[in-house]
TIMARKE-34882 format. One record per residue (C-alpha): x, y, z; residue number from 0. Coordinates in steps of 0.2 Angstrom, whole numbers, padded with zeros to 4 digits, always signed. Each point is the difference from the previous one (the first is absolute). Layout:
BEGIN
PT; u; v; w; pos
PT; X; Y; Z; NUM $
...
This chain:
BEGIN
PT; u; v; w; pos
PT; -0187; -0013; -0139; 0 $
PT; +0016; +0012; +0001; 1 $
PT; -0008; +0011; -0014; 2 $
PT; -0017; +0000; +0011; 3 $
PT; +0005; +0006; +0015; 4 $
PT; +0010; +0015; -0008; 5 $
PT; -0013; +0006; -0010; 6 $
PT; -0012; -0001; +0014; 7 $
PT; +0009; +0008; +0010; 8 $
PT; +0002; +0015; -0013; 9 $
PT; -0017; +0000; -0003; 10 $
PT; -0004; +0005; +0018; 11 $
PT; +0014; +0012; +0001; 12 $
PT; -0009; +0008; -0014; 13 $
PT; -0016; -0001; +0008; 14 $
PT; +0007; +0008; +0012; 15 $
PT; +0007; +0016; -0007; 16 $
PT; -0017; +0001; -0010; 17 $
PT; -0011; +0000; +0017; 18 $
PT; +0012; +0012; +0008; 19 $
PT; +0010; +0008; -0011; 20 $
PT; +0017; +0010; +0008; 21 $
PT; -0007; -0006; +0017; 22 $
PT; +0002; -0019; -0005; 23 $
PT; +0016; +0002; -0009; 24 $
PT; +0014; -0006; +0017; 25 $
PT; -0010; -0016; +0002; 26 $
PT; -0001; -0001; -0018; 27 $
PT; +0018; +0000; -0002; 28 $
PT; +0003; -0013; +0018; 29 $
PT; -0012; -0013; -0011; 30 $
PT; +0010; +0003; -0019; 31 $
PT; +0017; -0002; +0013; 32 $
PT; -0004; -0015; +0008; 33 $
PT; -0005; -0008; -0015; 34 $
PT; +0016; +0004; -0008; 35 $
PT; +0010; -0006; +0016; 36 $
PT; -0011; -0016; -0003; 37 $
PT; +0007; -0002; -0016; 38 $
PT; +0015; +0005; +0004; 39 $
PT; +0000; -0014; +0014; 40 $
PT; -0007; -0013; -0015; 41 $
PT; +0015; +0003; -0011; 42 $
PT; +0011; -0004; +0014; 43 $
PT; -0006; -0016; +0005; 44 $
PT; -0002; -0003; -0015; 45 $
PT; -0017; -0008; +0004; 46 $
PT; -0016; +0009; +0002; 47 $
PT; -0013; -0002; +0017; 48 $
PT; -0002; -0017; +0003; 49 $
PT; +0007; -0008; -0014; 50 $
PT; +0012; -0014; -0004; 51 $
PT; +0016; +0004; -0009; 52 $
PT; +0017; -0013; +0001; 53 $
PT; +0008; +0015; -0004; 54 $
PT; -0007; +0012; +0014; 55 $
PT; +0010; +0010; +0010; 56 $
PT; -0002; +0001; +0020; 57 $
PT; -0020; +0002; +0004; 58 $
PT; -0011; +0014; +0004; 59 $
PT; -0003; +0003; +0017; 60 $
PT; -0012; +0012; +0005; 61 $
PT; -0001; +0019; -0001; 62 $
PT; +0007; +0015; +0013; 63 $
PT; -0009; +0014; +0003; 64 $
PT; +0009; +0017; -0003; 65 $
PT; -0008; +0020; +0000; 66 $
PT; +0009; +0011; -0015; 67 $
PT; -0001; +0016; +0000; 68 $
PT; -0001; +0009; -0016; 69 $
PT; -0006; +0016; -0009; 70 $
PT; -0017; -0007; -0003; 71 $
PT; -0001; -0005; +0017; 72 $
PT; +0001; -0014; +0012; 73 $
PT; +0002; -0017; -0011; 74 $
PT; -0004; -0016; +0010; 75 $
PT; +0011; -0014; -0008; 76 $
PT; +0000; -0019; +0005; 77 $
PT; +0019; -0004; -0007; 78 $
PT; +0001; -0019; -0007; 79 $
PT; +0012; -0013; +0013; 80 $
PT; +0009; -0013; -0007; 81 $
PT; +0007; -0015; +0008; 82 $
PT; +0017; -0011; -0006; 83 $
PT; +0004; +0017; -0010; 84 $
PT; +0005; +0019; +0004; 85 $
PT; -0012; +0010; -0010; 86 $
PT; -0004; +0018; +0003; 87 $
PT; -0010; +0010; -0013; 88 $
PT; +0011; +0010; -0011; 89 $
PT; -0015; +0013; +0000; 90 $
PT; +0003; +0004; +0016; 91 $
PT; +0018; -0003; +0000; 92 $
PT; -0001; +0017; -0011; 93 $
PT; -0011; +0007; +0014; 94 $
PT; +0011; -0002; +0014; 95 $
PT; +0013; +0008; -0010; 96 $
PT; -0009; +0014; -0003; 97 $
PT; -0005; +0000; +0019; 98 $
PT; +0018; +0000; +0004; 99 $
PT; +0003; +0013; -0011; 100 $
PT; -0014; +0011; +0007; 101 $
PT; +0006; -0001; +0018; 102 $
PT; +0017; +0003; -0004; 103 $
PT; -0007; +0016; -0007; 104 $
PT; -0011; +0004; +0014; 105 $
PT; +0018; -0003; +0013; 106 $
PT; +0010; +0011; -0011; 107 $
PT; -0015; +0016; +0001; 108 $
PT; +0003; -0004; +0019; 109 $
PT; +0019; +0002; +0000; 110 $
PT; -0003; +0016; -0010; 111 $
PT; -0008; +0009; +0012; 112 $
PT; -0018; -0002; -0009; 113 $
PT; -0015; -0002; +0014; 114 $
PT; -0011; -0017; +0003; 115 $
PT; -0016; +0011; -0008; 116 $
PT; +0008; +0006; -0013; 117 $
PT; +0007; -0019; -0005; 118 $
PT; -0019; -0004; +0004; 119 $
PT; -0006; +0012; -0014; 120 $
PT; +0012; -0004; -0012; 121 $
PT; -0003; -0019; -0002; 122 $
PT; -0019; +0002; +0001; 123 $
PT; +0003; +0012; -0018; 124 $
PT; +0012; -0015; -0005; 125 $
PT; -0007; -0014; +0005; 126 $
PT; -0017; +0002; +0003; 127 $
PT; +0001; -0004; +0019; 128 $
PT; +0005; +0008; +0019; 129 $
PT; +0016; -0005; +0007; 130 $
PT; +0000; +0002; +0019; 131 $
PT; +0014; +0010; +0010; 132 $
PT; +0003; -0017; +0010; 133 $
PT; +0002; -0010; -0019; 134 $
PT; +0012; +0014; -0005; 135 $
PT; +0011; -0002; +0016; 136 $
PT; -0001; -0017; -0005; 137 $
PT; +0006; +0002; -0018; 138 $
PT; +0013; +0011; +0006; 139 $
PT; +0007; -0016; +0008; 140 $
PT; +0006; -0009; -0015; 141 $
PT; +0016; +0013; +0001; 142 $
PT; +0006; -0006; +0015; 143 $
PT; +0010; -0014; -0006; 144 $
PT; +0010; +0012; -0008; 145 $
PT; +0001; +0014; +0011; 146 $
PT; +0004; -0011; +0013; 147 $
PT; +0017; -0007; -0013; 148 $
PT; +0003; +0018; +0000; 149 $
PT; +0002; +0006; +0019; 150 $
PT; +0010; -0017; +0003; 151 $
PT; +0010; -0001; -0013; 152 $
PT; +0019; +0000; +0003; 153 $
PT; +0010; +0015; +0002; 154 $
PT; +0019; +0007; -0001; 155 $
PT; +0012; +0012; +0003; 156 $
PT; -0009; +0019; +0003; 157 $
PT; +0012; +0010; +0009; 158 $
PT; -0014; +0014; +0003; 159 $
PT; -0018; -0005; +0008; 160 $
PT; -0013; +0011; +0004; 161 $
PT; -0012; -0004; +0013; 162 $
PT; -0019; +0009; +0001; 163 $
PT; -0015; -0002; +0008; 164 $
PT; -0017; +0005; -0006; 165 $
PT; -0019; -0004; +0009; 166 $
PT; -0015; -0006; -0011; 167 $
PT; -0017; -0003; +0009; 168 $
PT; -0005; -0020; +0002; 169 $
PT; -0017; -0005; +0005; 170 $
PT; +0005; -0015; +0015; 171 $
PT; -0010; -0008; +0015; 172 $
PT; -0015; +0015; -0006; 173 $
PT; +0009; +0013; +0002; 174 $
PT; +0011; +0012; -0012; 175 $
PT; +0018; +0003; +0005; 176 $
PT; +0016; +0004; -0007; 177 $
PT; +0011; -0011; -0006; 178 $
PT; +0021; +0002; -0003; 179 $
PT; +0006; -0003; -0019; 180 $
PT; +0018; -0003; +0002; 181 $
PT; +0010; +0003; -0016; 182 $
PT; +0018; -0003; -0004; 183 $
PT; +0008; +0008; -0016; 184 $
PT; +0019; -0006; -0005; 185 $
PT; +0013; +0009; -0010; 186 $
PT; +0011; -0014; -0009; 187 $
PT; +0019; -0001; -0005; 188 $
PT; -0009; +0005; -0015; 189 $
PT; -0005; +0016; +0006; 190 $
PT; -0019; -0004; -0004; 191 $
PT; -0014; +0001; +0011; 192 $
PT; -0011; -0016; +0003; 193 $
PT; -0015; -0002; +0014; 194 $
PT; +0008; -0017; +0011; 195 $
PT; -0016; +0000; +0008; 196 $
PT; -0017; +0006; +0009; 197 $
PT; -0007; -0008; +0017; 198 $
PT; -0016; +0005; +0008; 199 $
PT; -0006; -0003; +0017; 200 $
PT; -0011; +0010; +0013; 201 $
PT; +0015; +0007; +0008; 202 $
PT; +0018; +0007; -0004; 203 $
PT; +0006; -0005; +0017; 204 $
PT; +0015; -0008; +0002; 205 $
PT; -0002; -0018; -0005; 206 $
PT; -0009; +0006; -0015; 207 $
PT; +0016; +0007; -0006; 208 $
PT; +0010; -0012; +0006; 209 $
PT; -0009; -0014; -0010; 210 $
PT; +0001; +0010; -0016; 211 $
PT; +0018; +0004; +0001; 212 $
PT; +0004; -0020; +0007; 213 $
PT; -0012; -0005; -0018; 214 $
PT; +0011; +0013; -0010; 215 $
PT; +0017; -0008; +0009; 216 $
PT; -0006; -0018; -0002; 217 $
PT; -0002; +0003; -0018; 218 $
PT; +0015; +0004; -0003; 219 $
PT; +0002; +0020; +0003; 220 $
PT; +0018; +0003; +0001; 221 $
PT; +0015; +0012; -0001; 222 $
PT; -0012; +0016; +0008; 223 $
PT; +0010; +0015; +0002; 224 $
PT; -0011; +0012; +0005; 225 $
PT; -0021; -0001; +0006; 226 $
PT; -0008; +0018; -0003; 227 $
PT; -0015; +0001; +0008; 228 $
PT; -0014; +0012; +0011; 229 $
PT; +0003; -0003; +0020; 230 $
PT; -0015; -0015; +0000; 231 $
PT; -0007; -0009; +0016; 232 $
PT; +0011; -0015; +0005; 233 $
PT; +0011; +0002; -0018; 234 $
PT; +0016; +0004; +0011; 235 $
PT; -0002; -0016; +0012; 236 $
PT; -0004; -0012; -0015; 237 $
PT; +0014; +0008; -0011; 238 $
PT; +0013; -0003; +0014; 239 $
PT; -0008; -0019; +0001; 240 $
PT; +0003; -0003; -0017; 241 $
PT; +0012; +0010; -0008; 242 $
PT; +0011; +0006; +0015; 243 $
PT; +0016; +0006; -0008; 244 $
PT; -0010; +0012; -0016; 245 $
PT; -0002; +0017; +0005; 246 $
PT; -0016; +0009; -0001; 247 $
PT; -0001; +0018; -0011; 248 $
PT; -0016; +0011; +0009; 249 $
PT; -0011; +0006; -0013; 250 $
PT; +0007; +0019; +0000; 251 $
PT; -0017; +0007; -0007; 252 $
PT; -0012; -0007; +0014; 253 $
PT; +0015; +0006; +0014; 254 $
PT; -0004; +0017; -0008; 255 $
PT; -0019; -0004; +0003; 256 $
PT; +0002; -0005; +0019; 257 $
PT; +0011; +0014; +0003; 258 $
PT; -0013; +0012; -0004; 259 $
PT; -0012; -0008; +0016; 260 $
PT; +0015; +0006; +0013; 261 $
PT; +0002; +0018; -0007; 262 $
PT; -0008; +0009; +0013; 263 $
PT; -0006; +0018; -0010; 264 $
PT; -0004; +0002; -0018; 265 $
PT; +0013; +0011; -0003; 266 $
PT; +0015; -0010; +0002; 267 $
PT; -0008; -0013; -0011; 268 $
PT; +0008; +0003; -0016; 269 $
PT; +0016; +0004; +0008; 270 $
PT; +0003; -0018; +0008; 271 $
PT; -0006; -0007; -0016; 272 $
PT; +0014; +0010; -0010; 273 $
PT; +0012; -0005; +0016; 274 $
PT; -0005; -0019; -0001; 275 $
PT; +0004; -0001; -0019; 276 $
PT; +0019; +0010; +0001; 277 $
PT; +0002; -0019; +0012; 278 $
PT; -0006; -0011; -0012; 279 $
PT; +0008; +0007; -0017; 280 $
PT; +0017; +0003; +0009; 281 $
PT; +0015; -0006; -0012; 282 $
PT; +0007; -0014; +0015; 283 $
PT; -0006; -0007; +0015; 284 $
PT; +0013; +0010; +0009; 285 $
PT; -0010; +0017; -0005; 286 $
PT; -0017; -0006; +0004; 287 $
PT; +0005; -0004; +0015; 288 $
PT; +0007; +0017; +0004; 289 $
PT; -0014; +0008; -0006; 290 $
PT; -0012; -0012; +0010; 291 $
PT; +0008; +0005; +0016; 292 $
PT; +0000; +0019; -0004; 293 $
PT; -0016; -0002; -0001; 294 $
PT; -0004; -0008; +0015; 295 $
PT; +0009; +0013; +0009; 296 $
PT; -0009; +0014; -0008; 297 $
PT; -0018; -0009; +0005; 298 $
PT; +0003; -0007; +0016; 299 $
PT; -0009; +0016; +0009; 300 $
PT; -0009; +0005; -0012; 301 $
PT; -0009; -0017; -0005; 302 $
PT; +0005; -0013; +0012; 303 $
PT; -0012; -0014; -0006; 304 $
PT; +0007; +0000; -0016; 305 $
PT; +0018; +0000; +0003; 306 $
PT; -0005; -0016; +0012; 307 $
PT; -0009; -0006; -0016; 308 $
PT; +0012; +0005; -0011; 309 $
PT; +0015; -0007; +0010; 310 $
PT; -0005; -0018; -0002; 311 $
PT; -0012; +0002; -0017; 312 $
PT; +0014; +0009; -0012; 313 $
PT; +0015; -0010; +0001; 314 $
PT; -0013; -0016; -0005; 315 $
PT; +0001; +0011; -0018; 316 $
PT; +0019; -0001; -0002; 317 $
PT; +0003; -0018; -0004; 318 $
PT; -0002; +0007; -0019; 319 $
PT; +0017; +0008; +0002; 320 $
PT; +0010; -0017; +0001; 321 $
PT; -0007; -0003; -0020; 322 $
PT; +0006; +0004; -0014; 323 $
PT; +0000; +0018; -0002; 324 $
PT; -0010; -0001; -0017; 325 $
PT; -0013; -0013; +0008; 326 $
PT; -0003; +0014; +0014; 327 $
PT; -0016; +0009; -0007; 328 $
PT; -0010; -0015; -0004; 329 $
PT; +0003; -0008; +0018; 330 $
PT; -0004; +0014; +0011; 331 $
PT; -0019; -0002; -0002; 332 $
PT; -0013; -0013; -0004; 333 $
PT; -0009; +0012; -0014; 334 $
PT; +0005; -0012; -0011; 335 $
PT; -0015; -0013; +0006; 336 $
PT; -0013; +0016; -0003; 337 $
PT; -0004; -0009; -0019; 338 $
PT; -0002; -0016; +0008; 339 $
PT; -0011; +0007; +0015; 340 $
PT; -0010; +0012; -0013; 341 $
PT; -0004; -0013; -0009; 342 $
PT; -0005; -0013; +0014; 343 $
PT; -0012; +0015; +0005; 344 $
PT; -0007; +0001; -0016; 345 $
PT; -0007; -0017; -0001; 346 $
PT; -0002; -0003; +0018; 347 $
PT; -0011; +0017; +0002; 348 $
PT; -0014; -0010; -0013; 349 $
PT; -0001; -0016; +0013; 350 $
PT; +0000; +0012; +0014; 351 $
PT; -0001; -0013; +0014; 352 $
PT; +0004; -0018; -0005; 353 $
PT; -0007; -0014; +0007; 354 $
PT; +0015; -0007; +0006; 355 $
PT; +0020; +0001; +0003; 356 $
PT; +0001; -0013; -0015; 357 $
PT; -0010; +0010; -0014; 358 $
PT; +0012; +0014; +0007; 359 $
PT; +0016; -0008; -0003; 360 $
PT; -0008; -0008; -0019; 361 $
PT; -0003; +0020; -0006; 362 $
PT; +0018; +0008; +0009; 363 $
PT; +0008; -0017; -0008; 364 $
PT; -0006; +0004; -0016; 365 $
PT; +0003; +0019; -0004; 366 $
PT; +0018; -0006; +0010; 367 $
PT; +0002; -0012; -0014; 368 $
PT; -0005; +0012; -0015; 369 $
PT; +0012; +0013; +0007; 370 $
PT; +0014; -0011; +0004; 371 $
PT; +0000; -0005; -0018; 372 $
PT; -0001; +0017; -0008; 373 $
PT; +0016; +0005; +0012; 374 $
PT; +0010; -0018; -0005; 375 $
PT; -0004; +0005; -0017; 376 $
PT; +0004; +0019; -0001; 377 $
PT; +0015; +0012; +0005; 378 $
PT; +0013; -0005; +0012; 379 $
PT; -0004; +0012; +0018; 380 $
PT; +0017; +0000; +0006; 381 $
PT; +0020; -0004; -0009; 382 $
PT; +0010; -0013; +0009; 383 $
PT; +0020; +0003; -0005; 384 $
């Protein structure tokens, strides 16, 4: 009977692919499957459809109805049940593998900056079918479990922390806005650099950073000598929240920048440039401050916004001076973040605006992680006696 049914059943799965050749050829291949899964199912139980066995194992219990798609097309399949027995058919067990395996694919084209149609194109060349921008954001799922273990993973001693903040556009409530990535890189006892973690919300105010920094705290972030960041909104409030007693270095490069805005002719541009930087590479604390105030008192006609700006703004770009002397240069600034930031924008640029703040913090996580690693692993960025 067993012997019957199969051979009818390839039969008109032949018949098939002689009335319509290539065009027959996906239901074709759902008839030749679920024949095999029948069998498949047979073996199990050790018992065929309907008959009696001593011996039998469990009974066979209907059939579930499930939609493949493969490279010949869309593959309708009616997967065997079973009852007093787990049974799944090993067929399809391979399948689902293989599924896994594509969608992991498809996530990790996401993280690397490639673009939904691009993804789109390339599994239709591979695979024979179109996969959507949605099943793509989907895929790209299946690393969260691990990115997640990776922002919340516990942390140490890093006696220098960097704080930035970056914008990427998000797609909420219908309309496009800019979101804040908040990113916080760590200089261990070690001397190495590691990402400690990445945050992003639609706003860089104040509880924003105070949430990030409590998450860093509460995972264990301790022994911070120094943070070296850019004058952010709402970073000074929440630092003194959370870290009250650590000092804050102001990123000497974007003090420069700033300065530039309160310069009132072009001429004396370059000057109060040359002027700013005699402050910040002074030898002690004791010179830069002598030359900060000569220089207040040689703009105070001349340029009164700046000397109000500069009165309060430079001084913010000292708290390097109390370092070690040979960690100065690589804690006056935040360039150190531009490989990190470049390569952010890199990827980011392809997505262009993402659909949400949480496929924004997957892709930032990821090239944090990938970066992070390649520091852990490489040259140390500063010597601790």
């Amino acid at each position: 009977m067993t012997c019957s049914l199969e051979c009818t059943q390839f039969d008109l799965a032949m018949e098939l692919l002689i009335e319509n050749g290539f065009d027959g050829i996906a239901e074709t291949v759902g008839m030749l499957m679920n024949t095999a899964m029948k069998l498949e199912r047979s073996r199990h139980l050790n018992a065929g459809l309907y008959e009696r066995k001593a011996d039998r194992i469990g009974y066979a219990n209907g059939y579930k109805a499930k939609t493949m798609r493969t490279r010949f097309g869309e593959v309708d399949l009616a997967i065997p049940q079973t009852r007093g027995t787990e049974f799944y058919p090993q067929s399809l067990e391979r399948g689902l593998r293989s599924e896994r395996a594509l969608k992991l694919a498809l996530a990790e084209m996401y993280v690397q900056g490639v673009s939904t149609r691009k993804v789109a194109k390339i599994t239709e060349e591979l695979c024979g079918f179109e996969i959507s921008s949605a099943e793509v954001s989907r895929a790209s799922q299946a690393l969260d479990e691990q990115l997640q273990a990776w922002r919340t993973r516990p942390l140490g001693a890093f006696p220098y922390v960097y704080l930035d903040a970056r914008y990427e556009k998000v797609r909420t409530g219908g309309v496009v806005v800019s979101s804040a990535v908040l990113i916080a890189i760590g200089v261990s006892e070690t001397g190495r650099r590691e990402v400690l973690g990445t945050s992003v919300k639609l706003s860089e105010n104040e509880v924003h950073w105070r949430d990030f920094l409590s998450s860093l705290k509460d995972r264990g972030l301790y022994g911070v000598r120094l943070f070296i960041s850019d004058a952010h909104e709402g970073l000074k409030a929440a630092r003194d929240a959370v870290f009250p007693t650590v000092p804050w270095q102001r990123c000497q490069f974007h003090l420069q920048q700033n300065a530039q805005k309160y310069v009132p002719r072009q001429a004396m541009k370059k000057t109060v440039a040359e002027r700013l930087r005699s402050v910040f590479t002074a030898p002690t604390e004791t010179e830069a401050l002598r030359l900060l105030g000569l220089f207040l008192d040689d703009y105070r006609e001349k340029a009164p916004d700046l000397v109000l700006w500069a009165e309060t703004a430079v001084p913010e770009g000292l708290a390097v001076m109390k370092m070690p002397e040979p960690h100065r240069r690589r804690l006056r600034t935040v360039n150190m973040l531009e490989r990190l930031n470049k390569e952010i924008k890199r990827r980011t640029r392809v997505a262009t605006i993402f659909p949400n703040t949480e496929s924004c913090l997957r892709l930032v996580t990821a090239v944090a992680m990938e970066i992070s690693d390649e520091w852990e692993a490489g040259k140390a960025y500063l010597t601790f006696e």
